[in-house]
C-alpha positions as CSV (number, residue, x, y, z in Angstrom):
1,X,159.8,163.6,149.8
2,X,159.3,159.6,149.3
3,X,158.1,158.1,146.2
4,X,157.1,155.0,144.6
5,X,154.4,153.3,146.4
6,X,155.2,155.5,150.0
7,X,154.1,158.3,148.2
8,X,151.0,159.7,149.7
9,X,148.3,162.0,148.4
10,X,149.6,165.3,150.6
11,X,153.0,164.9,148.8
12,X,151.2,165.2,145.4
13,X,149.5,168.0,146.5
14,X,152.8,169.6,147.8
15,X,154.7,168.8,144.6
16,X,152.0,169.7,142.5
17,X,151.1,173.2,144.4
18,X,147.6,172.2,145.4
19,X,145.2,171.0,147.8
20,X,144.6,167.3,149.1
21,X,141.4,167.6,147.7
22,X,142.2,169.1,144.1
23,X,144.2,165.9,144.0
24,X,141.4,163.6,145.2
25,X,138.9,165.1,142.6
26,X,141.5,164.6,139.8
27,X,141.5,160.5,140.9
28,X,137.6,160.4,141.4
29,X,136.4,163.7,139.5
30,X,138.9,165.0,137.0
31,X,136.3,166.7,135.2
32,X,135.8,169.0,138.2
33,X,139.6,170.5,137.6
34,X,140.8,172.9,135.9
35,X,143.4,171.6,132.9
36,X,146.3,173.2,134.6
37,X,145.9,171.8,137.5
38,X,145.3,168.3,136.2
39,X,148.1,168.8,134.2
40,X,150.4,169.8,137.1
41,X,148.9,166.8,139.5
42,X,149.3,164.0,136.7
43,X,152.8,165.4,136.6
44,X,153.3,164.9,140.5
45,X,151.7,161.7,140.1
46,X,154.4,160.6,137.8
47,X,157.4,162.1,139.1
48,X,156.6,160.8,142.0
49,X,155.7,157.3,141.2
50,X,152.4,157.7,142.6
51,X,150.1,154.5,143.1
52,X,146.4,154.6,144.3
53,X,145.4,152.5,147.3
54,X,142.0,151.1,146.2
55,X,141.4,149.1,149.3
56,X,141.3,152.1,151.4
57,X,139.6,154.2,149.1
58,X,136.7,151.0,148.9
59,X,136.6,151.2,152.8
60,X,136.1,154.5,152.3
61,X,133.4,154.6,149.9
62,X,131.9,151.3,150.5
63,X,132.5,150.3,147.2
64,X,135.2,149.0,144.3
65,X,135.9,150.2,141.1
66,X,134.6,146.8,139.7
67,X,131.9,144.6,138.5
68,X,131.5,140.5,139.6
69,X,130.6,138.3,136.3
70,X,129.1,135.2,136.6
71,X,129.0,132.6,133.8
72,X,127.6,129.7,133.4
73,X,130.9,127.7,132.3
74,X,133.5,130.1,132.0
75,X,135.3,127.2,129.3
76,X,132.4,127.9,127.0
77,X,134.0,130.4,124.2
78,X,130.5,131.7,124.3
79,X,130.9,133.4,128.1
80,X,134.5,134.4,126.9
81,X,133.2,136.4,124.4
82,X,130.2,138.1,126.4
83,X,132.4,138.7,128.9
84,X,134.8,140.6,126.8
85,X,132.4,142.5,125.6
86,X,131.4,143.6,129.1
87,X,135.2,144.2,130.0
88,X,135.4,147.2,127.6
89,X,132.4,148.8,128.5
90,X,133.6,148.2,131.8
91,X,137.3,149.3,131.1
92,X,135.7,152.9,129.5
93,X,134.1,153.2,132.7
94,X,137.2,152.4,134.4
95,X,136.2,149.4,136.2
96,X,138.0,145.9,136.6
97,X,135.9,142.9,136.0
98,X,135.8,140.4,138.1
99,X,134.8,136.7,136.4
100,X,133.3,133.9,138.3
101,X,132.2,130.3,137.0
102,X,129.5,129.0,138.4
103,X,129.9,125.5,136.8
104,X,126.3,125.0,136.3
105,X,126.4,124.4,140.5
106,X,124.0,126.4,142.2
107,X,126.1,125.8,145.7
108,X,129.1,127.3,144.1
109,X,126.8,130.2,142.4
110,X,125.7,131.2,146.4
111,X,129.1,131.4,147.4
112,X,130.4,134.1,144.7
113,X,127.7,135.8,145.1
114,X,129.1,135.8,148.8
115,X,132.1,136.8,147.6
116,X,131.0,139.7,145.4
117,X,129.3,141.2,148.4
118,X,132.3,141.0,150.6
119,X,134.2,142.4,147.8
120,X,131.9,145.4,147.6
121,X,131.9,145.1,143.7
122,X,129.4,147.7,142.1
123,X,127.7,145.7,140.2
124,X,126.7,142.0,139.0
125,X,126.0,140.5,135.7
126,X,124.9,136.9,135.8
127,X,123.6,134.1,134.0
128,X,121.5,132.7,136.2
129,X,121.8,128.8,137.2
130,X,119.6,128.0,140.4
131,X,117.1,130.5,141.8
132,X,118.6,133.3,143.1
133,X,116.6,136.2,142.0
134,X,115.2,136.4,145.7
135,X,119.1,136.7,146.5
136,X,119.6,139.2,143.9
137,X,116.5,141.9,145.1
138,X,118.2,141.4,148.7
139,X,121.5,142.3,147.1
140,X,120.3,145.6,144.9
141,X,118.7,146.7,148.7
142,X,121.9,146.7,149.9
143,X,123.6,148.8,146.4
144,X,124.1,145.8,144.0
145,X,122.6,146.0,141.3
146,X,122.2,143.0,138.9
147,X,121.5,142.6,135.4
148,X,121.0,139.0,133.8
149,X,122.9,138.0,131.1
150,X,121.9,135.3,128.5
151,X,118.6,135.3,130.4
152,X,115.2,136.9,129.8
153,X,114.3,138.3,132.8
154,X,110.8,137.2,133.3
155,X,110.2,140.3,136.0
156,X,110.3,144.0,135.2
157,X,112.3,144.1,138.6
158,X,115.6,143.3,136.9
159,X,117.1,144.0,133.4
160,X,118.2,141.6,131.2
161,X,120.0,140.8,127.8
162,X,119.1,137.5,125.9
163,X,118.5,136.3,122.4
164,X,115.0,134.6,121.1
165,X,115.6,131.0,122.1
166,X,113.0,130.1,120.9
167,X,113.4,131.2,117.5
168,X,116.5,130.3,117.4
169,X,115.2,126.7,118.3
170,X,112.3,127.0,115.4
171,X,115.1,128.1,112.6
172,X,117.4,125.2,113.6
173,X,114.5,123.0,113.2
174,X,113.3,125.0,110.2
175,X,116.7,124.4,108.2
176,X,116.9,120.4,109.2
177,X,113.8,119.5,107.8
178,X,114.6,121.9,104.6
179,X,118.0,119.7,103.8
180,X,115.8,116.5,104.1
181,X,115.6,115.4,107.4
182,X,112.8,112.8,108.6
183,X,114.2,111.8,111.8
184,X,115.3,114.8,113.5
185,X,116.4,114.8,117.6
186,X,117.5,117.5,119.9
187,X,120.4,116.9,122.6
188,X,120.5,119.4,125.4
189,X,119.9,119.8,129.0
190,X,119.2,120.7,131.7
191,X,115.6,121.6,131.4
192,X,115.8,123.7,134.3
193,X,118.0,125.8,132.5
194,X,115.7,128.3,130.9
195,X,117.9,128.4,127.4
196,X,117.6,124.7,126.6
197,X,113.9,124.6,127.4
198,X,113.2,127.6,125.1
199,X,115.6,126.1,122.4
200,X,114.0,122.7,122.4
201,X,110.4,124.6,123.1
202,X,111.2,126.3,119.8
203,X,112.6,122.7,118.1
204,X,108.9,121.1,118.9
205,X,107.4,123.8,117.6
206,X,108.5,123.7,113.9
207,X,108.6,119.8,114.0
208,X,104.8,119.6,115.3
209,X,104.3,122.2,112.7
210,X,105.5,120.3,109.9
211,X,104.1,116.7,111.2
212,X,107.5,115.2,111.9
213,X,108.3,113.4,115.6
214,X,111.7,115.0,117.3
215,X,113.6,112.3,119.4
216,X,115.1,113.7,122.7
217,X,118.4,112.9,123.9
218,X,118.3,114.9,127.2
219,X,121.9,116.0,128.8
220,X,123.0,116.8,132.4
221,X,125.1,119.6,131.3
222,X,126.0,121.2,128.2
223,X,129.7,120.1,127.8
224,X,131.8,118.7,124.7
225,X,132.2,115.4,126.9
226,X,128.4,115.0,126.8
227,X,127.9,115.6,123.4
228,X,130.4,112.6,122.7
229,X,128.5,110.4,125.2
230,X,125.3,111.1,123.2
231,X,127.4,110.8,120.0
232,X,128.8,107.0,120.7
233,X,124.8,106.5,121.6
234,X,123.9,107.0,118.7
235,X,125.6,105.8,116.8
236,X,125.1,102.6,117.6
237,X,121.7,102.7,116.5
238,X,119.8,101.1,114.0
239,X,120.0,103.3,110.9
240,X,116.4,102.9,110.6
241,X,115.5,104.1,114.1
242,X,118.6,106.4,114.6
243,X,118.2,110.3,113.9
244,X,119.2,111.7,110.4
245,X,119.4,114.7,112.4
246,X,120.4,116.4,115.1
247,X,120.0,119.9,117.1
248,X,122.3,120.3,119.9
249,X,121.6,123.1,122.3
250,X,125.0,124.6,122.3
251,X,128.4,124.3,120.2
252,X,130.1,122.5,122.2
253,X,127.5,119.7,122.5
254,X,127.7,119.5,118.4
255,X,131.0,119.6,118.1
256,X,131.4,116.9,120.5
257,X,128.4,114.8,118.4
258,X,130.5,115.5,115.1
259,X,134.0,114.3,117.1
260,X,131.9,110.8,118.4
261,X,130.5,110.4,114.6
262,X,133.9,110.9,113.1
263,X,134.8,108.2,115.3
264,X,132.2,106.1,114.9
265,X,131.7,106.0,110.6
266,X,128.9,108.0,110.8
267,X,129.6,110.1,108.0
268,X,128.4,114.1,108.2
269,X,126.0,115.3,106.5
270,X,125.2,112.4,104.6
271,X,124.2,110.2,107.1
272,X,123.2,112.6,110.0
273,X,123.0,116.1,109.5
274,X,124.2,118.6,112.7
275,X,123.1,122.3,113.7
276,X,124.5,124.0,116.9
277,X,124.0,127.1,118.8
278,X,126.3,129.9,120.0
279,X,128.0,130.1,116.6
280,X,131.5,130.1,118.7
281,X,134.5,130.4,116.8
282,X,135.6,126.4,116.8
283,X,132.0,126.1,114.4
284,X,133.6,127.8,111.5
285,X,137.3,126.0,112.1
286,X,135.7,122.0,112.9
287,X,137.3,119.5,110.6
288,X,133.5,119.7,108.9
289,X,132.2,123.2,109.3
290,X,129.6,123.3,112.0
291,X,125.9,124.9,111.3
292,X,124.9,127.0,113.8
293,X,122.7,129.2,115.3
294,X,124.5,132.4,115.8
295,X,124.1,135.0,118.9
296,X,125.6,138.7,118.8
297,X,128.2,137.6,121.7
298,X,130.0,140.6,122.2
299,X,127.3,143.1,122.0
300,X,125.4,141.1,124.8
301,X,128.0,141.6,127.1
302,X,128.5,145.3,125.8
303,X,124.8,145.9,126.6
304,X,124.6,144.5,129.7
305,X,127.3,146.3,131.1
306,X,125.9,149.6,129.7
307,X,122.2,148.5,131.3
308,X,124.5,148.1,134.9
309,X,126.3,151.2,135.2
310,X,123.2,153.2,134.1
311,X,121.6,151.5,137.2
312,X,124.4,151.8,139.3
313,X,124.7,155.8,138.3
314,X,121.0,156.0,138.8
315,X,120.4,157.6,135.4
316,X,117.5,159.9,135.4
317,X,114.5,158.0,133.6
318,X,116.6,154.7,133.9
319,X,114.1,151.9,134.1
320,X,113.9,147.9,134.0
321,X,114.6,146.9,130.8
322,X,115.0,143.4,128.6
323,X,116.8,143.1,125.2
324,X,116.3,140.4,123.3
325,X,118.2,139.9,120.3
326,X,117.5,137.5,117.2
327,X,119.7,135.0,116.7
328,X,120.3,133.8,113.0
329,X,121.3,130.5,111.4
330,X,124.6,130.2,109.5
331,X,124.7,127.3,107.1
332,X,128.0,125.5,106.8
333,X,128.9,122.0,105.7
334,X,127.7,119.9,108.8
335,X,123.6,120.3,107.1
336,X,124.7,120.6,103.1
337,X,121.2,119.3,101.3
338,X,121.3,115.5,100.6
């Protein structure tokens, strides 16, 4: 009888005393069998060196055991962490994940999408970058189901897991003015991206609120390298004109403003005060501790993935739904009060 990978699923059933079929169920249905029998084909299984082969069973079924991820920038510690999150949910249900990085390029979003498909994964989560919720509807006609990720899902045709962005904007805002700030800016962009607009919406909001002007320092991405960029800018401002503080739409655009001030002799706090979003782990561990605007990153990705498999199990009374979490501010030494 061969073994190792040669072994096939009628000498498991021989070995093990049983059908072909008790043997499928206890790959795809082990609930369905009795303990003994499970017991006795696990045994086969391991005597015999058993391995599954998952590509026919997908031809088979027309589907994988796995889900297709795609982030936004998969060198963001942010999408690590969602994404990890999503893996155990994923893992208990067990499924393989599959992460993609779109690069903030909606060309390169199209083609994993493309890919996924062809892959027959189960299910997507996404964070959208260009518009493909047109793609997505054609997608869940055809047994994919997608559920947005770090994106309110301004439909009830999908589901979706986000935070406020826009309170998160108003409390970044909130706590800059409350340490003393006169001249505060946001840094952030693209617009198109509906995080940064929300997050700068929310900014305006408690500036115009308290009378104060907000400079903009808009971004073509939301990388550390930009953040420096905007950093060496401006710095070499007049201190009368140049922000006393600043609100950068993500971690890594801050901690790139705080390396470019370090550099410069623009001393932090004192001279201009930082908050960040994402709360990523580098904020805590910066040479000067980073303020932030923190987001529950595992449990988004938990969530999500939960919200997918109930759709892709077809749960009785499942509907369309969006959670939205509220993001809170933790103060650290990059805003101390002047």
């Amino acid at each position: 009888m061969p073994g190792g990978p040669g072994a096939k699923l009628k000498d498991v059933a021989a070995l093990a005393g049983v059908s072909v079929g008790t043997v499928s169920n206890v790959l795809n249905r082990p609930e369905q069998v009795s303990p003994d029998k499970r017991n006795r084909v696990l045994a086969a299984i391991d005597e015999l060196g058993f391995v599954r082969n998952e590509s026919a069973r997908s031809l088979r079924s027309g589907s994988t055991r796995s889900l297709g991820m795609l982030v936004l920038d998969v060198r963001n510690p942010f999408f690590t962490d969602v994404a990890m999150g999503a893996e155990n949910v994923a893992e208990d249900h067990k499924h393989s994940l599959i992460l993609a990085n779109s690069a903030e390029d909606s060309g390169r979003e199209q083609a994993y999408l493309d890919l996924f498909e062809q892959q027959r994964v189960q299910g997507i989560l996404i964070t959208p970058f260009g518009q493909v919720l047109e793609r997505l509807e054609t997608m869940r006609s055809r047994g994919i189901p997608s559920v947005l990720v770090d994106r309110l899902a301004r439909t009830d045709q999908f589901c979706s897991v986000s935070v406020d962005d826009v309170a998160g904007g108003k409390a970044a805002l909130a706590h800059l003015l409350d340490v003393g700030s006169v001249r505060p800016a946001f840094v952030g962009g693209p617009f198109t991206l509906q995080q940064v607009e929300d997050r700068y919406r929310g900014a305006a909001e408690a500036a115009e609120r308290a009378g104060v002007p907000i400079q903009l320092f808009e971004t073509p991405d939301l990388k550390f390298d930009r953040g420096r960029q905007v950093g060496d800018l401006i710095s070499k401002l007049e201190a009368a004109v140049r922000p006393d503080a600043v609100f950068a739409a993500n971690d890594q655009l801050a901690l790139g403003l705080l390396q470019s001030f370090a550099a410069n002799g623009v001393r932090v706090p004192e001279d201009i005060a930082i908050v960040g979003f994402d709360d990523i782990d580098f904020a805590s561990q910066s040479s000067i501790p980073l303020t932030s605007i923190s987001q529950p990153r595992q449990l988004i990705g938990e969530r999500a993935a939960e919200l997918l498999f109930d759709e892709i199990n077809d749960q009785p009374g499942h509907v369309h739904s969006q959670v939205v979490f509220t993001p809170e501010l933790v103060a650290r030494q990059s805003t101390r009060r002047r």
